[in-house]
C-alpha positions as CSV (number, residue, x, y, z in Angstrom):
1,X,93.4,97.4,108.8
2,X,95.8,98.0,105.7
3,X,98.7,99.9,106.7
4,X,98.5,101.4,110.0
5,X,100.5,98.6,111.6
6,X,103.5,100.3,109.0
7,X,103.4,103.8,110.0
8,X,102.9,103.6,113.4
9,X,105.0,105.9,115.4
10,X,106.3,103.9,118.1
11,X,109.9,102.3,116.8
12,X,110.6,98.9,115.7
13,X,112.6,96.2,114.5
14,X,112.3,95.7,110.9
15,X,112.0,91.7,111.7
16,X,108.7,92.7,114.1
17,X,106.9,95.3,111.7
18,X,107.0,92.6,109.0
19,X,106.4,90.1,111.7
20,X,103.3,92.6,112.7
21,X,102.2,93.4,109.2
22,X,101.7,89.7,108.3
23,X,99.4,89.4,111.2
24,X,98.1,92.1,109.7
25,X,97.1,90.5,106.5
26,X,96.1,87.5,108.0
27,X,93.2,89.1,110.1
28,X,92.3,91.5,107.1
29,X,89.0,89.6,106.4
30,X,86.1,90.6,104.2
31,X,82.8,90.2,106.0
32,X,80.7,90.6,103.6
33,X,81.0,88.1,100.5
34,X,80.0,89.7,96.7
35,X,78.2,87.1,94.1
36,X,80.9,87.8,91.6
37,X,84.7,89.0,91.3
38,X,85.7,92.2,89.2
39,X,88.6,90.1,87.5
40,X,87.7,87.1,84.9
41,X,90.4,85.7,83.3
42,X,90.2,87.7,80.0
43,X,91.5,91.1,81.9
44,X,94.9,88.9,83.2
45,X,95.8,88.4,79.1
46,X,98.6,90.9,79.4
47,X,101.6,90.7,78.2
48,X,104.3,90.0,81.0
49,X,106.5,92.8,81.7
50,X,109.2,94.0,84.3
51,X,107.7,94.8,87.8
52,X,108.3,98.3,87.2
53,X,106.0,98.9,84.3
54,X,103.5,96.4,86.1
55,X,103.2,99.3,88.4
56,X,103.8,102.1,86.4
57,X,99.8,102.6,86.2
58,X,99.3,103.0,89.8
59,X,98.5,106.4,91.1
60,X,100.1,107.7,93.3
61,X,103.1,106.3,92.4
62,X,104.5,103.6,94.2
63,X,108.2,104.8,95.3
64,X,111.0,103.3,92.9
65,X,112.8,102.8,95.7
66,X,110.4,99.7,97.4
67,X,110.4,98.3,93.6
68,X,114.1,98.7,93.9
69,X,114.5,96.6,97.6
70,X,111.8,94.2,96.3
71,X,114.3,93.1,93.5
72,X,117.5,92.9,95.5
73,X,115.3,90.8,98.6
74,X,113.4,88.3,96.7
75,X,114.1,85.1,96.6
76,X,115.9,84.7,93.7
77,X,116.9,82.3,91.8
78,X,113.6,80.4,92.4
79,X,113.5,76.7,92.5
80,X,109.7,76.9,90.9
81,X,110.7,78.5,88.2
82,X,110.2,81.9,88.5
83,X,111.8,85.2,86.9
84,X,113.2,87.8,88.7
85,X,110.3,90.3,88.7
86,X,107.8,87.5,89.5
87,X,109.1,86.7,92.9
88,X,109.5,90.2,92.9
89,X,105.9,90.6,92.6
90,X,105.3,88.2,95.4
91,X,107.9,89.9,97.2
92,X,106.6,93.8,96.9
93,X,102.9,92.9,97.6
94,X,103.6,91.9,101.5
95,X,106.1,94.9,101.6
96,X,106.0,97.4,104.0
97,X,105.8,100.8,102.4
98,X,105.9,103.9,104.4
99,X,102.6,105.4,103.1
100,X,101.6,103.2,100.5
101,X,101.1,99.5,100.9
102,X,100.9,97.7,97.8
103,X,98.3,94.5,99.4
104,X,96.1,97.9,101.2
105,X,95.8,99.8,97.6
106,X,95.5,96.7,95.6
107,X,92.5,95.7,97.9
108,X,90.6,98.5,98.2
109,X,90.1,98.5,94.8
110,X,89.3,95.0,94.7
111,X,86.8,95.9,97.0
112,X,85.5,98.7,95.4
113,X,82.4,98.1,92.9
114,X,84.5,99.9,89.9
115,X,86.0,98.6,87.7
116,X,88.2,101.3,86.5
117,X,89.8,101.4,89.7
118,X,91.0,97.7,88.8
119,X,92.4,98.9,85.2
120,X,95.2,100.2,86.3
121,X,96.6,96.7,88.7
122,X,95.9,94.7,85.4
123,X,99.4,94.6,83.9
124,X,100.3,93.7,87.7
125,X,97.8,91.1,88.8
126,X,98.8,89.6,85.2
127,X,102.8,89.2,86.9
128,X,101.7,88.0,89.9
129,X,99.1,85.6,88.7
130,X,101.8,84.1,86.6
131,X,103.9,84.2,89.6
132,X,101.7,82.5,92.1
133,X,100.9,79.8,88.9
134,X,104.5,78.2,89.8
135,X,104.1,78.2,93.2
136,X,102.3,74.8,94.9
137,X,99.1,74.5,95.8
138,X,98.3,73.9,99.3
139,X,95.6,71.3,100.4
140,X,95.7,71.2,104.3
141,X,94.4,73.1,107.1
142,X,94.7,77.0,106.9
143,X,94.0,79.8,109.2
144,X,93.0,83.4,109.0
145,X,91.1,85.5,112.0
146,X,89.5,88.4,112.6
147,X,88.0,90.6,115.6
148,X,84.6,89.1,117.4
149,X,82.3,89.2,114.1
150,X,81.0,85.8,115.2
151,X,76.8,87.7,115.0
152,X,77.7,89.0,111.4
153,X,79.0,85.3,110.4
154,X,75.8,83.8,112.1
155,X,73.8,86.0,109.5
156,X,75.5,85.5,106.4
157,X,75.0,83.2,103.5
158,X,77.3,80.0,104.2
159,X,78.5,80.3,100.9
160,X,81.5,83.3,100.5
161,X,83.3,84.8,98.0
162,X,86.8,86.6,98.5
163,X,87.1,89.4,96.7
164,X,90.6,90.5,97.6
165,X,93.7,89.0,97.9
166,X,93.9,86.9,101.1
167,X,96.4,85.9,103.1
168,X,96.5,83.0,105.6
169,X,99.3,81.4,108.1
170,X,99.6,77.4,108.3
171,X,99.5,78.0,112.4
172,X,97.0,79.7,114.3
173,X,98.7,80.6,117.5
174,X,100.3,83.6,116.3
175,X,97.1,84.7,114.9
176,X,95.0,84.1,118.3
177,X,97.2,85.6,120.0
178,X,97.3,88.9,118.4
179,X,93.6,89.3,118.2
180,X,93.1,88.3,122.1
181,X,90.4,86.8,123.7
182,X,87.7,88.2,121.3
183,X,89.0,85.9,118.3
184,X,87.5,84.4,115.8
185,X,89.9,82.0,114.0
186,X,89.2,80.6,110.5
187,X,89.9,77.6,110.1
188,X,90.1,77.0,105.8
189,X,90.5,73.7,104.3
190,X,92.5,75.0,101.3
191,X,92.8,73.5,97.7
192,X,94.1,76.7,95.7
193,X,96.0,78.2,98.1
194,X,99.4,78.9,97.1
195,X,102.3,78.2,99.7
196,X,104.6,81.3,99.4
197,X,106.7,80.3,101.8
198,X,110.2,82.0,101.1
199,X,108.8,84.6,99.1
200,X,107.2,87.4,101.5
201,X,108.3,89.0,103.4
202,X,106.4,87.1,106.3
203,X,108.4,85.4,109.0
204,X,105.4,82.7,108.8
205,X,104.6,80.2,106.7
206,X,102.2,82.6,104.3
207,X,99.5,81.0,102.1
208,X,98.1,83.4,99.5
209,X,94.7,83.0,98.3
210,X,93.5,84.9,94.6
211,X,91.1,86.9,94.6
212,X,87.4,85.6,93.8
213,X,88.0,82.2,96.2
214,X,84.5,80.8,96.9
215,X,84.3,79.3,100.3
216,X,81.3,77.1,102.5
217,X,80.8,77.5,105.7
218,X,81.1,73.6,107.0
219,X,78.2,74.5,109.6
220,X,78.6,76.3,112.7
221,X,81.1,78.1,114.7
222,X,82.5,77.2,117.5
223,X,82.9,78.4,120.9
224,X,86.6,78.3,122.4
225,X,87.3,77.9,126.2
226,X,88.5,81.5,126.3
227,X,85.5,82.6,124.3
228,X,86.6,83.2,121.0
229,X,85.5,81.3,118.4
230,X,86.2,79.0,115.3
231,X,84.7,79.1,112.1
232,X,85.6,76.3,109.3
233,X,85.3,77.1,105.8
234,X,86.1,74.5,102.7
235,X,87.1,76.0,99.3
236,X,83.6,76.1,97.0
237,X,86.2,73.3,95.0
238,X,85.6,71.0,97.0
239,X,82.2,71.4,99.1
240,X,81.1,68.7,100.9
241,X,78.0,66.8,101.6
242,X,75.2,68.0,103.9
243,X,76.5,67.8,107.1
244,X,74.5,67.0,110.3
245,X,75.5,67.1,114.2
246,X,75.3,63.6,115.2
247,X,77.9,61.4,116.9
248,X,79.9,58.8,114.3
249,X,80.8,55.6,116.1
250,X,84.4,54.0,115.2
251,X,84.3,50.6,113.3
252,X,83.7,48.0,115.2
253,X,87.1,46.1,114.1
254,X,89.2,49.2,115.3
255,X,92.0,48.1,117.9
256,X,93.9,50.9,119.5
257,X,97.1,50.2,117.2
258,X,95.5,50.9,114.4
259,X,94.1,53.8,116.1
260,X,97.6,55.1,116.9
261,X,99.0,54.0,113.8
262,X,96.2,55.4,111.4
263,X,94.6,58.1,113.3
264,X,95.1,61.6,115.0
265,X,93.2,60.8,118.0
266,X,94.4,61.7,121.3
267,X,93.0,62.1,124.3
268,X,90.1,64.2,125.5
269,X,92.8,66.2,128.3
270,X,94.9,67.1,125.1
271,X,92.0,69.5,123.9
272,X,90.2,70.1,127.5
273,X,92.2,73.4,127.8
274,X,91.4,75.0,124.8
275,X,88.0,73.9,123.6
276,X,84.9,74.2,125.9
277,X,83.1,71.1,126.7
278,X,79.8,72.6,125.4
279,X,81.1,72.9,121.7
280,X,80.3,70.7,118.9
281,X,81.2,70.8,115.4
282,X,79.4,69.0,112.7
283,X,80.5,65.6,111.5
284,X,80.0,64.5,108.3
285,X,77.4,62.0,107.1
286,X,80.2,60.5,104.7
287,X,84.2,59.4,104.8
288,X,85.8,58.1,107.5
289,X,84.2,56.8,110.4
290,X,85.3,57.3,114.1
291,X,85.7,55.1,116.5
292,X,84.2,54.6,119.8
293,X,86.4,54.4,122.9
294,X,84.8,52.8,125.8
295,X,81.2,54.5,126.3
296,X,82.4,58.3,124.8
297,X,81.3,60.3,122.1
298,X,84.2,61.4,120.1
299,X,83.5,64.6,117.6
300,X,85.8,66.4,115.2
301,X,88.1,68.9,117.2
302,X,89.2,71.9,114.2
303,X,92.7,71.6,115.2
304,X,94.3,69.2,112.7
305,X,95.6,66.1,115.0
306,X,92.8,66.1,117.5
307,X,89.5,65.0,118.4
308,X,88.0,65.7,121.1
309,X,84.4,63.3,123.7
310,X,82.3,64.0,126.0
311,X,80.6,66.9,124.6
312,X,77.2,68.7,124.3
313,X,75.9,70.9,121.5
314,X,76.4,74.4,121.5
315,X,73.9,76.9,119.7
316,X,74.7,80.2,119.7
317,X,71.1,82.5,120.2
């Protein structure tokens, strides 16, 4: 996708192209996963410099005048500790540049299999590695999407690797509705993700991911009312157990106080107009138990605060 959202020739706000070029990011989504990341840890021991000479490498030349607005728009003075031309950094990657996006050029040569096209974003990946460092991790729910790839996904190892620099929105909404019907939503359970809220320019709440995040697919995707479809994915951190599709009965003690005071259960209605009642997503064999309301089956529901009964499997052929 990469820039054409920024040089489009139809006029807009400045508020909706970044609001537009976040979306963009968000649904820029490698399909196909590599085995191992062109940057290690050894090529980000550089020396930390201003923003300016972090870029100075890049060819073409990135315009002194986006360096310039990134400076004077950051947020700045940061309550995580971070210089100037860090935030900066932060700030300049989710810029919109008239020709040149910074996020585009950096990840195409991310994705390229060369590794002298990634010489030259050393000195820079170094500032805004230690930039991102500062910022807090994020460990809930987080969500990405991308154009109907859901036959690619089916074929592909459940075990991913990022290559590039990812973005990700703590809200789907935004992102399902600018993909349409033909969605499919990721659904991330994040660990590393850094909460850059603040510091983008992003009207969202913007999670960045670095490069090189290996991700499972927790089993298989599901099918939406409207026909799109959600994946889940858990950072390679934390992957869990084998997983099977089976129902998990609540405890047998469980009242329904302590089901409204300890739980995110509601009712089946609350999720009956956007999940179809022939999806299923897998349950774990381990952790928390659910319970069992009357005579219905109650499975896990991938938007955070819901669960969702009375469903059959769905296999996609």
């Amino acid at each position: 996708m990469g820039c054409s959202l920024c040089c489009g020739k139809k006029e807009v706000s400045d508020a909706e192209r970044n609001r537009l070029f976040a979306l963009d990011r968000f649904t820029d989504v490698d399909i196909y996963s590599r085995k191992t990341s062109l940057i290690n840890a050894s090529d980000l021991m550089k020396p930390l410099v201003s923003l300016e000479l972090a870029l100075d490498f890049i060819i073409p030349k990135i315009d002194s005048h986006y360096i310039e607005k990134a400076k004077n728009s950051c947020h700045f003075p940061s309550e995580h500790g971070l210089t100037h031309d860090e935030s900066a950094a932060i700030y300049v990657y989710t810029l919109r540049l008239d020709e040149y996006c910074v996020y585009d050029r950096l990840n195409q040569s991310l994705r390229s299999e060369n590794q002298s096209q990634i010489t030259p974003w050393l000195m820079y990946l170094t500032l805004l590695k230690s930039a991102l460092d500062k910022l807090p991790n994020v460990t809930k729910p987080i969500w990405r999407g991308m154009h109907d790839h859901i036959r690619i996904l089916k074929e592909m190892n459940p075990d991913i690797m990022w290559c590039t620099m990812s973005s990700a929105s703590t809200t789907y909404a935004a992102i399902q509705d600018y993909l349409g019907s033909d969605a499919t939503l990721l659904r991330i359970d994040s660990i590393t993700g850094k909460n850059a809220m603040g510091y983008t320019t992003s009207v969202f709440d913007e999670v960045l991911l670095w490069p090189g995040t290996r991700l499972h697919m927790d089993g298989a995707p599901v099918m939406m009312a409207d026909g799109s479809y959600v994946v889940c994915l858990v950072e390679m951190a934390n992957c869990p157990s084998p997983l099977s599709y089976i129902e998990k009965p609540f405890e047998r003690n469980s009242t329904k106080a302590s089901i409204k005071k300890h739980s995110p259960l509601q009712s089946t209605l609350h999720c009956s107009s956007v999940l179809s009642t022939y999806s299923l997503l897998p349950i774990r064999l381990s952790g928390k138990r659910l319970p069992t309301v009357s005579n219905e089956k109650h499975f896990f529901c991938p938007f955070p605060g819901h669960y969702y009964s009375s469903v059959l499997q769905f296999s996609i052929t």
